[in-house]
C-alpha positions in Angstrom: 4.6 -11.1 -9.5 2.1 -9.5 -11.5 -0.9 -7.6 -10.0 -4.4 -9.8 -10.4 -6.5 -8.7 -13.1 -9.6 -6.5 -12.3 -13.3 -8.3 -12.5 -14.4 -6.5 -15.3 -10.8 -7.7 -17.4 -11.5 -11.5 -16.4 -15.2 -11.1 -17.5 -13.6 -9.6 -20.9 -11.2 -12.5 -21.5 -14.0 -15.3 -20.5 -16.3 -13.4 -23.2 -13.5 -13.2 -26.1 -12.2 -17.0 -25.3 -16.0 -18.0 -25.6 -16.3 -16.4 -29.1 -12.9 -17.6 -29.9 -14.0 -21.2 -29.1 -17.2 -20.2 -30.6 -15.5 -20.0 -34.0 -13.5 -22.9 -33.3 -10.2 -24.5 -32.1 -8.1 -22.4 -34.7 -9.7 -19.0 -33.2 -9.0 -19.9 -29.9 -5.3 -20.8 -30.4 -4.9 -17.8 -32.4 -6.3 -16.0 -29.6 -4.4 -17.9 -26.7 -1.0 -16.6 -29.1 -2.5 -12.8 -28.0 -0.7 -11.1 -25.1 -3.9 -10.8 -23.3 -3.9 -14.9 -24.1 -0.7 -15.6 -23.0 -2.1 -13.7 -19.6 -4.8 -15.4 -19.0 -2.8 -18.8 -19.5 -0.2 -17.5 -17.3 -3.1 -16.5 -14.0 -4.8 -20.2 -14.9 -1.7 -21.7 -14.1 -0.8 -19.8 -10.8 -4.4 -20.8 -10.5 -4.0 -24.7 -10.6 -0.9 -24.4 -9.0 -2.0 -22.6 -5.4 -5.7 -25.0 -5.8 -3.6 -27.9 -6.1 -3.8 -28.9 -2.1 -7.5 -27.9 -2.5 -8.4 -30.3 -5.9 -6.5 -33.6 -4.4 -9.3 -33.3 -1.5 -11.4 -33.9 -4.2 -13.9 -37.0 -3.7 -12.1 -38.5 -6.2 -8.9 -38.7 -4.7 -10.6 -41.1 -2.4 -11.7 -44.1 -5.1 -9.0 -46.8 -5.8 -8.3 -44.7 -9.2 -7.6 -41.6 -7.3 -5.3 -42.7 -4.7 -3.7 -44.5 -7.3 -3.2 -40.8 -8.9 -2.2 -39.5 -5.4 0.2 -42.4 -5.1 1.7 -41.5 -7.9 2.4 -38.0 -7.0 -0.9 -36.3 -7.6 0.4 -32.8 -6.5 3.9 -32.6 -8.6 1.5 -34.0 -11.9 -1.0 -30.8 -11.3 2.0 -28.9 -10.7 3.4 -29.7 -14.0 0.3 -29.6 -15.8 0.2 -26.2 -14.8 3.7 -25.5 -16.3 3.2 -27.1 -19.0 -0.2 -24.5 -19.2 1.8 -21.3 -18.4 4.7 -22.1 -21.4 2.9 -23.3 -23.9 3.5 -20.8 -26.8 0.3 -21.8 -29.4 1.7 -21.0 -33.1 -0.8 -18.8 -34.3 -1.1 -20.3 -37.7 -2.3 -23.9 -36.5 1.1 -25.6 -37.6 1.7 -28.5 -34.9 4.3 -27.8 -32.9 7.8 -29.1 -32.8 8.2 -30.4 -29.1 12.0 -31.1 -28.1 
């Protein structure tokens, strides 16, 4: 388990993911393929996967839609979501990537 990042490091990476996606998409995947990207993807997905109990009491959870989503495994979709966020590896030179 890594040791949570500092205030001051989190306002850093919010600052240089807001001029990455300032320049554009290609920026910002070229700076989500950084080490201190591939952190900050990492921590959003612990993120979304400990506020998963805390999002599906969401008002939304309680329209037709929502249970519908809840029904159909609402916690194991964020979960994945989250995985899916944590190993994505962006190729730094914009090339789609091959998925398996």
């Amino acid at each position: 388990m890594t040791a949570l990042p500092t205030v001051r490091q989190l306002r850093r990476w919010v600052g240089e993911l807001d001029t990455a996606l300032g320049r554009g998409a290609d920026e910002a995947r070229l700076w989500l393929a950084t080490p201190t990207g591939r952190r900050v993807r990492a921590l959003a997905a612990q993120l979304l996967i400990v506020s998963a109990p805390l999002v599906l009491r969401h008002p939304f959870f309680k329209t037709p839609v929502g249970r519908l989503v809840e029904l159909a495994g609402g916690a194991a979709l964020l979960i994945k979501a989250a995985e899916i966020v944590r190993d994505w590896e962006p190729d730094p030179l914009g090339r789609p990537s091959a998925t398996a």
